[in-house]
C-alpha positions in Angstrom: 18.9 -2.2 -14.7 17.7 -2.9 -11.1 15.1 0.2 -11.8 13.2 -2.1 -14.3 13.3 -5.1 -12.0 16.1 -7.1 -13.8 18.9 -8.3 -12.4 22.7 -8.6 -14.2 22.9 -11.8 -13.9 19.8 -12.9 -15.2 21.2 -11.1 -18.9 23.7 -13.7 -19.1 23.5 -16.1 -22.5 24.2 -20.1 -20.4 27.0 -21.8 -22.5 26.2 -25.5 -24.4 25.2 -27.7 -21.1 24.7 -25.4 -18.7 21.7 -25.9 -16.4 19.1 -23.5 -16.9 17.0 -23.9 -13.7 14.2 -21.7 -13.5 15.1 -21.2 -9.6 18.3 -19.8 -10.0 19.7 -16.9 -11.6 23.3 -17.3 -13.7 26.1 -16.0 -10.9 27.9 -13.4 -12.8 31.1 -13.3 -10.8 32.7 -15.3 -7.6 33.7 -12.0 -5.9 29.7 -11.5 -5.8 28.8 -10.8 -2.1 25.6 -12.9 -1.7 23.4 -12.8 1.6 21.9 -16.7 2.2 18.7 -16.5 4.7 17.7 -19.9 5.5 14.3 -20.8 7.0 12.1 -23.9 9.0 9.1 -22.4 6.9 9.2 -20.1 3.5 6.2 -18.5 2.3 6.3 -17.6 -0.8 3.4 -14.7 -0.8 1.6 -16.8 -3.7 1.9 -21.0 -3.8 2.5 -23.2 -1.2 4.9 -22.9 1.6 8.1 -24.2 0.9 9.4 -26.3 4.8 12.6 -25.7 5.2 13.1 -23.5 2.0 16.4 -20.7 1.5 16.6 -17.5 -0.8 19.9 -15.7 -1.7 19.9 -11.9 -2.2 22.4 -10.3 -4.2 22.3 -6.6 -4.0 18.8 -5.9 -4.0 17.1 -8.6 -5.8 16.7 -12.5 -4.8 18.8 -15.0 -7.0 17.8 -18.1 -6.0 14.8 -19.9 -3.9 14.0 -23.1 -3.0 15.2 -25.8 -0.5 17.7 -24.8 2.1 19.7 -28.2 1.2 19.9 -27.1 -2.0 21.8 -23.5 -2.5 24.2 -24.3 -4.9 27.7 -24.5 -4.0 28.1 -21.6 -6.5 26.6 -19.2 -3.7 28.3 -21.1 -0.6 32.0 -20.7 -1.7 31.5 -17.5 -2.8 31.7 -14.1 -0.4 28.6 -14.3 2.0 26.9 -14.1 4.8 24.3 -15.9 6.6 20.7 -15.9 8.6 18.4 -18.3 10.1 15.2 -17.5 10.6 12.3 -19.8 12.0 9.5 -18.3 9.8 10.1 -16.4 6.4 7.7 -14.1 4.0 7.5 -11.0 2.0 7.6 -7.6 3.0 4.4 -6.2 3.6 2.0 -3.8 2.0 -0.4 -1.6 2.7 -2.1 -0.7 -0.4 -4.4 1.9 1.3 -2.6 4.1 4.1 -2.4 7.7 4.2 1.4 9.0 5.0 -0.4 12.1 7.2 0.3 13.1 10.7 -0.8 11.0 13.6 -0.8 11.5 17.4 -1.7 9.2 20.6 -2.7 11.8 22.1 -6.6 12.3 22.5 -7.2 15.9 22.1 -4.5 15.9 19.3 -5.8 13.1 17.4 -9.5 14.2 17.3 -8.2 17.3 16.0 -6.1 15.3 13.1 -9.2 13.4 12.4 -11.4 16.4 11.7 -9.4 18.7 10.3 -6.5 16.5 8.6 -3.8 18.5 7.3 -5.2 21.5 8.6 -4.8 20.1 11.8 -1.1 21.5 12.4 2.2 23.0 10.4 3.9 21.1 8.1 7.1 20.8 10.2 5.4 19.0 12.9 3.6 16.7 10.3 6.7 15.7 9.0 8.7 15.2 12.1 5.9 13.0 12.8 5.7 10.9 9.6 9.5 10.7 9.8 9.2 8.4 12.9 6.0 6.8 11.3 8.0 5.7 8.0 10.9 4.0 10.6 8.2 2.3 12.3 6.7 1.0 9.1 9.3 -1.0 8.9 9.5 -2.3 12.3 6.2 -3.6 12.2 7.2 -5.4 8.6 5.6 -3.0 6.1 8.3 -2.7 3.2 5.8 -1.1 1.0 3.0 1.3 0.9 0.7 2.8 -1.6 -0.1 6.3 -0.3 -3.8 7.0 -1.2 -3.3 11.0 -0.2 -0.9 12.6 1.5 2.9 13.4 1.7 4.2 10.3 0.3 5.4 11.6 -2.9 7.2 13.9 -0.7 8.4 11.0 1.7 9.5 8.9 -1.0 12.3 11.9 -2.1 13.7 11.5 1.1 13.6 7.4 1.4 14.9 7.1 -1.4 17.6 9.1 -1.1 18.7 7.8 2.3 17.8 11.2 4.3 15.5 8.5 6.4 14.7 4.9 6.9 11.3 3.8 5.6 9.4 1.8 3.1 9.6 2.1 -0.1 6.4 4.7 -0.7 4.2 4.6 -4.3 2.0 7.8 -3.5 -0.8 9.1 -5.5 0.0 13.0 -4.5 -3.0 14.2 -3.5 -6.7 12.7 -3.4 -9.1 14.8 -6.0 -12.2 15.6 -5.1 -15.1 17.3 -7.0 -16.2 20.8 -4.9 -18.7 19.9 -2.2 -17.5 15.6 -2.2 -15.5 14.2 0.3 -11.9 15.6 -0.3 -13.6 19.2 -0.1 -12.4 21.4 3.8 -16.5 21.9 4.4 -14.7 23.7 8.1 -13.4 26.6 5.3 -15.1 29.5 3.9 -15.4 28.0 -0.2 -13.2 30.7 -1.4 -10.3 29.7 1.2 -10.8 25.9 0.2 -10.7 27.1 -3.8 -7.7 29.5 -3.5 -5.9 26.4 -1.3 -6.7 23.2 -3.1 -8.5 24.3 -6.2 -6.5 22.9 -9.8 -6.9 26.5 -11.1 -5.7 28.4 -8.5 -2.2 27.4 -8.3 0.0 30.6 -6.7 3.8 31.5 -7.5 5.5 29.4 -5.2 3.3 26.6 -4.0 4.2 23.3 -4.0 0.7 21.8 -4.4 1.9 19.8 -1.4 -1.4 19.4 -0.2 -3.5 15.7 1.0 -6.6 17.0 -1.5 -7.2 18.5 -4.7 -10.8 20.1 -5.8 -11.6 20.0 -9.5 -14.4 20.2 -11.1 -15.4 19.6 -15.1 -13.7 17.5 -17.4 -10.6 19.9 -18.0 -10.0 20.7 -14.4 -10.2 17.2 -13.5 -7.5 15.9 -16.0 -5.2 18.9 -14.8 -5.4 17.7 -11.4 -3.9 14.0 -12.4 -1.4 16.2 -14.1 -0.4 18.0 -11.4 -0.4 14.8 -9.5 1.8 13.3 -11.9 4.2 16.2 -11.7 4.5 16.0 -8.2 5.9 12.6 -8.4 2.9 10.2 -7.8 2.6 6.4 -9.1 -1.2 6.3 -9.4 -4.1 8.5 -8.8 -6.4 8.5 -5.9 -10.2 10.1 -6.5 -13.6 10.3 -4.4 -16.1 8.9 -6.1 -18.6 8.9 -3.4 -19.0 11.2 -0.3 -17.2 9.2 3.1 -17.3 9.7 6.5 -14.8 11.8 8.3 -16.2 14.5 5.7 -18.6 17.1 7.7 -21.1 17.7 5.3 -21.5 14.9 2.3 -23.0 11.5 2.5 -21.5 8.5 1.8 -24.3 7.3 0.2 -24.1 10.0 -2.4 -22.7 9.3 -6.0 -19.7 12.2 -6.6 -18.2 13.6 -10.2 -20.2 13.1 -13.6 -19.7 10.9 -16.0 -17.4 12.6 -17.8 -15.4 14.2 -15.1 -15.1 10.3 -14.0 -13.7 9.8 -18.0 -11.5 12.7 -17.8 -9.8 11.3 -14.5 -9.8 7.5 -15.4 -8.5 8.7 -19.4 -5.8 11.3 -18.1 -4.4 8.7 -15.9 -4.1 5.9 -18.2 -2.5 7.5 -20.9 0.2 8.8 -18.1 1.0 5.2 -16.9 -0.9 5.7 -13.8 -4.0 3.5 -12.6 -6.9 4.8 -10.6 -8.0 4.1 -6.9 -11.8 5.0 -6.5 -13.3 5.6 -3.1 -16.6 4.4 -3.2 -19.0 3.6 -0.5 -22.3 4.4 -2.7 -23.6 1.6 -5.1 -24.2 3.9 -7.7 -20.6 5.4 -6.8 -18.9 1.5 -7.1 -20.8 1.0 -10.9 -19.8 4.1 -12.0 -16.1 3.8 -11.4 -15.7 0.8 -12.2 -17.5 1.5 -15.8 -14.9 4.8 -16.2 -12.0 2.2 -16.0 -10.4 2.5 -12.2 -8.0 -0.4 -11.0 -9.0 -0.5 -7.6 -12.6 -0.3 -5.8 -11.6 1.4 -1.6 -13.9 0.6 0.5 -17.1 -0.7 -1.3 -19.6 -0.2 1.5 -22.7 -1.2 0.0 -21.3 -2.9 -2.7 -24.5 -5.7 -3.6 -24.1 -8.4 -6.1 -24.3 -6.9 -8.8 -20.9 -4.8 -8.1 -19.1 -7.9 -6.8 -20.0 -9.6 -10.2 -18.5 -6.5 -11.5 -15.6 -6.3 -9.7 -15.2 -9.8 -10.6 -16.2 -9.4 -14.4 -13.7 -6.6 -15.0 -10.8 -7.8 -12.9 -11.2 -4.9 -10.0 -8.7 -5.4 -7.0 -11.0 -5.1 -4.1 -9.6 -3.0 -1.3 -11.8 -3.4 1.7 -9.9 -1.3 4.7 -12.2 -2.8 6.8 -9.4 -1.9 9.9 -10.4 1.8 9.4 -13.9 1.0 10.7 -13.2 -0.9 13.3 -10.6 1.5 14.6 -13.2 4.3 14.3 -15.6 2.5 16.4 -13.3 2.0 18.8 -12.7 5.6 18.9 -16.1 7.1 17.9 -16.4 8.8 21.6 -14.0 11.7 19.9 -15.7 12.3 16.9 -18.1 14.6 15.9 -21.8 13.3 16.2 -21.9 14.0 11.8 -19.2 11.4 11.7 -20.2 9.1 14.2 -23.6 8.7 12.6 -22.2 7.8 9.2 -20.1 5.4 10.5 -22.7 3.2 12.1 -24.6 3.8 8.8 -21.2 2.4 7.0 -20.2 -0.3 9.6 -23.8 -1.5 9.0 -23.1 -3.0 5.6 -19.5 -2.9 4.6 -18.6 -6.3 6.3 -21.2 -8.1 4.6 -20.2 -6.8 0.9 -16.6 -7.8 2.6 -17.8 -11.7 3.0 -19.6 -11.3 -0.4 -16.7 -10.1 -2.4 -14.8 -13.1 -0.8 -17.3 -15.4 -1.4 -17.6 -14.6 -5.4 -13.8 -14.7 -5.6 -12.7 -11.0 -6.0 -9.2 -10.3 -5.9 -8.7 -8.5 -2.7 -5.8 -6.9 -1.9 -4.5 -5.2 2.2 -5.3 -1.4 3.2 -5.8 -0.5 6.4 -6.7 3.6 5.5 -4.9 4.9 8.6 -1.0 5.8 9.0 1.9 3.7 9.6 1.2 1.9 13.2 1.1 -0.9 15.2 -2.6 -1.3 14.1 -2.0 -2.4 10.4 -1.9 -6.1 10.9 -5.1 -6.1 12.3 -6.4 -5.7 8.7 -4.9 -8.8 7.8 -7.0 -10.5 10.6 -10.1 -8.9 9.0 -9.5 -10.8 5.8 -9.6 -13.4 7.6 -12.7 -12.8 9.6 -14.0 -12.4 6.0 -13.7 -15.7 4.4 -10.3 -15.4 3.4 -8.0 -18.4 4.7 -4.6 -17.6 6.4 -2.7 -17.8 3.2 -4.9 -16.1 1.1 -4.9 -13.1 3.4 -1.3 -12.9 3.5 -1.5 -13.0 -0.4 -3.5 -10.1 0.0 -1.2 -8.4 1.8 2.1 -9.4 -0.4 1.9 -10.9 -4.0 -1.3 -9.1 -4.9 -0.5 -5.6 -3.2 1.9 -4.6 -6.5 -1.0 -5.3 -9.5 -2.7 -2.0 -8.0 0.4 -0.1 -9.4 -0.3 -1.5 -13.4 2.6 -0.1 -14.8 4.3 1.5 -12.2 4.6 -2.4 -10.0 7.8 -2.9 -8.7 8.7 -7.2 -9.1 7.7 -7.0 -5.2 5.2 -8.9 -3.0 7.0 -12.6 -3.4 9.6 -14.8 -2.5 10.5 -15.4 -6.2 14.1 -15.2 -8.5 14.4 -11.7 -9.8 12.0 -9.7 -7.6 13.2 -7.5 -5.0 15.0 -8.9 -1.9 11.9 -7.3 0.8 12.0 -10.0 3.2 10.8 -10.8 7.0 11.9 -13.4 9.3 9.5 -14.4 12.0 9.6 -15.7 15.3 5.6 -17.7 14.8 4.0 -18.8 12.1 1.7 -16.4 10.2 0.2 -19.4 8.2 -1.4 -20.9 11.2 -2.1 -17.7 12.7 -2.3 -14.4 10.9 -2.3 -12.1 14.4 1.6 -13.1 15.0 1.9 -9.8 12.2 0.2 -7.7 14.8 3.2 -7.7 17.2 6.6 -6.1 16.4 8.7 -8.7 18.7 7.1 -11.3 16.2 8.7 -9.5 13.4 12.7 -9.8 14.4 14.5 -8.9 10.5 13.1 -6.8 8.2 15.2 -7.0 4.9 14.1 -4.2 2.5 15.7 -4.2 -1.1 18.5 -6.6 0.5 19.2 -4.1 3.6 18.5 -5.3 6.9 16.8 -2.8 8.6 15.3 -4.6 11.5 17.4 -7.5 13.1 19.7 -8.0 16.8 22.2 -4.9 16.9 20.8 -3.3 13.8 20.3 0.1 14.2 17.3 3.0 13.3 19.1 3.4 9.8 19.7 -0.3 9.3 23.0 -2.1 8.8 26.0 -0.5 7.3 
């Protein structure tokens, strides 16, 4: 039952004159072990802040939320324990994030950011993301939708208590059409075929890979196939050229129309929405026209695409952080990718404030991997139009709906979704940068396991 969201206790029939509050969930059983995390401020993720407000986890999922005066006695008398915080949210997301191997060193990370998973072995990418997905959570990120990379992989081992991390909705492997911006333009076209080509597959291979070249309508719905066989919870495609890429632009329109189809039809009928990287106009119309759920990036997204986005319900995923932290890195990368990015930088901030202004449902992604640099995109929102509340929305209650039908109940302080909570030290609703600093961030409960919090250790509580 907890896989679909539902708890136990919520199946139970109330007897003739029972109360049926909508804030609290029947208890099942006195000998339930209940965890009761009291607050000075609650935020919910979506509605007003609740001053002194209280939920109670059981298991995994939340039971009951509302004033801390108030937990019924029903929870008190029972088996549990207790935690103050000062400030209390959701879990993070990061809707946009790439679980791929990172390094603060210089030489090493301009080599990452060029060549990406070609960069280094495997084994050294994943003793890297291993730390990464611990530190996810340290900096308050209980979620993450991986837009290419090893998360389905990653995931496997979360969830199967081989390592702490968030809880990880990858989409496998980006697809790209041959010559757009998933393609290796640093390998001969035969090498890049025979290693992410759809029709190349060898005895063996894993398909493991961050990218996926298709090209045609057939090829493009065996990629989401593949994808979906590997594990992944929506699909990730590159509907324009981008700017790490050597040798596209990202002013370019990529796949035809009915390769777009192909992708956007394949998915839906698996379960699985669509994530479109677009920076071209013509890029932004066309995906949004084949169906996708989500619009990355949206460089020169003019009104007419906001009134788009707006008209057909698109979540707007800015990842305006990935810029900025480019920029503040540009003296590493090649002079191809440095020139793009200016060209980029230019106008993505204004569509940013546009799509805010016309209302579009925006929702967190920072496009980088798990760091201390994520809550900066939070402060971008903000920098955008978006008030302090609304950005945190952005980052919690909205963050699920890019899933469709693969949303966990996530992203809010709310009876029956899952217990992913953080207690806070400051106030993120009168300032949004307190998320950019891990000794802000002093308990990190993910699906009712502390993980973060004084004497709790890398692997969480026992």
């Amino acid at each position: 039952m907890r896989c679909l969201g539902i708890s136990p206790a919520s199946l139970r029939i109330p007897r003739s004159g029972e109360s049926d509050d909508e804030n609290e969930l029947s208890v099942s059983s006195a000998k339930n072990f209940y965890t009761i995390v009291t607050s000075d401020l609650l935020i919910p993720g979506d509605g007003d802040p609740i001053p002194k407000g209280a939920i109670v986890i059981e298991s995994k999922t939340i039971v009951w939320v509302g004033p801390r005066d108030s937990v019924p006695d029903s929870y008190r008398q029972a088996k549990h324990r207790s935690q103050h915080v000062p400030y209390m949210m959701p879990g993070l997301w990061d809707v946009h994030m790439h679980f791929s191997a990172g390094s603060e060193d210089p030489e090493q990370m301009a080599k990452l950011m060029t060549y990406g998973p070609l960069a280094e072995h495997p084994a050294t990418q994943g003793a890297r993301l291993g730390r990464q997905c611990w530190q996810a959570l340290q900096m308050g990120y209980t979620s993450m939708r991986d837009c290419g990379g090893l998360g389905c992989e990653l995931a496997a081992a979360i969830n199967d208590g081989a390592i702490p991390g968030p809880n990880v909705y990858s989409a496998g492997a980006y697809i790209s059409q041959t010559a757009g911006h998933g393609d290796q333009f640093n390998m001969p076209p035969g090498d890049a075929l025979q290693r992410f080509g759809v029709s190349n597959i060898r005895p063996g291979f894993f398909c493991d890979q961050a990218a996926l070249l298709a090209d045609g309508a057939d090829e493009c719905r065996r990629a989401v196939r593949l994808q979906v066989r590997r594990g992944a919870k929506c699909i990730k495609i590159m509907a324009t050229g981008g700017v790490m890429s050597l040798d596209d632009n990202p002013e370019d329109a990529q796949f035809c129309d009915d390769e777009m189809f192909a992708l956007v039809d394949e998915a839906t009928r698996m379960g699985r929405t669509v994530a479109a990287h677009c920076h071209a106009k013509a890029g932004i119309v066309a995906s949004i026209k084949a169906g996708v759920r989500t619009i990355e990036h949206g460089s020169f997204a003019d009104e007419e695409c906001v009134d788009l986005m707006k008209k057909h319900d698109i979540i707007y995923v800015p990842t305006r952080r990935a810029i900025t932290f480019l920029l503040e890195n540009r003296d590493i990368l090649p002079k191809k990718v440095r020139d793009k990015l200016e060209l980029v930088d230019a106008r993505q901030l204004a569509a940013y404030k546009l799509a805010v202004a016309k209302g579009v449902t925006i929702a967190m992604g920072t496009d980088t991997s798990p760091s201390e640099i994520q809550g900066i995109e939070i402060q971008h929102g903000v920098e955008a139009g978006l008030t302090n509340l609304q950005a945190l929305k952005a980052a919690t209650a909205t963050a699920p709906l890019t899933l469709g039908r693969q949303a966990p109940k996530s992203g809010q302080l709310k009876v029956g979704y899952d217990a992913d909570v953080l207690g806070l030290t400051e106030n993120p609703s009168d300032n949004v940068k307190v998320l950019q600093k891990g000794e802000n961030i002093k308990w990190v409960w993910k699906g009712g396991k502390l993980f973060k919090g004084p004497g709790v250790g890398p692997w969480g509580e026992e």
